[in-house]
C-alpha positions in Angstrom: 87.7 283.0 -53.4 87.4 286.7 -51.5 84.8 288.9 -52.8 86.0 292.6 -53.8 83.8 295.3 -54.1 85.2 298.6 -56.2 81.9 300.6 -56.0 79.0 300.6 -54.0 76.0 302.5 -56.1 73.1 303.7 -53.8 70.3 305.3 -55.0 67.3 306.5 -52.3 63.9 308.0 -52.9 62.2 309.8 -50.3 58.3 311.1 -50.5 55.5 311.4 -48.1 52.4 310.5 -50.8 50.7 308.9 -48.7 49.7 312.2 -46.5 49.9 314.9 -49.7 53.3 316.1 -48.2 54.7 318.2 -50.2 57.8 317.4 -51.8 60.0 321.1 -52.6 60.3 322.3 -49.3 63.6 323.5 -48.8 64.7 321.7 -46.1 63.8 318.5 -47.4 66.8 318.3 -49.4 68.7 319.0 -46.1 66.7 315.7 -45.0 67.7 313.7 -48.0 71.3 314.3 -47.7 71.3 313.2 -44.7 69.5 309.9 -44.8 71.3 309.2 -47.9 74.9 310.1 -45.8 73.2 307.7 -43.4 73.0 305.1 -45.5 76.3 305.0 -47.0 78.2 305.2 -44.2 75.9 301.9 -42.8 77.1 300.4 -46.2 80.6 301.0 -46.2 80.7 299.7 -42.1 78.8 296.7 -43.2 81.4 296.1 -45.8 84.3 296.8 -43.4 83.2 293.9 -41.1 82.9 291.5 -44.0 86.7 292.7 -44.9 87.7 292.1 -41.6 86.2 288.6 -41.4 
């Protein structure tokens, strides 16, 4: 029986505590975007191979 995905729900949070980083500078929402673009687009290959299988 194949497996079918319709959506794929990812939800990433990103913070530096440990070290007292802080957590508004600007460009770490430039940062975020981009792990979280990272991240999907390692989802959606991983599910590509599984289609192809």
């Amino acid at each position: 029986m194949p497996l079918v995905v319709d959506e794929v729900v990812i939800s990433v949070e990103v913070t530096n505590q440990t070290s007292g980083g802080a957590t508004s500078v600007p460009s770490a929402t430039d940062d975020k975007q981009a792990i979280i673009n990272e991240c999907v687009e390692r989802v959606l290959e991983i599910l590509k191979q599984k289609e192809e299988r």
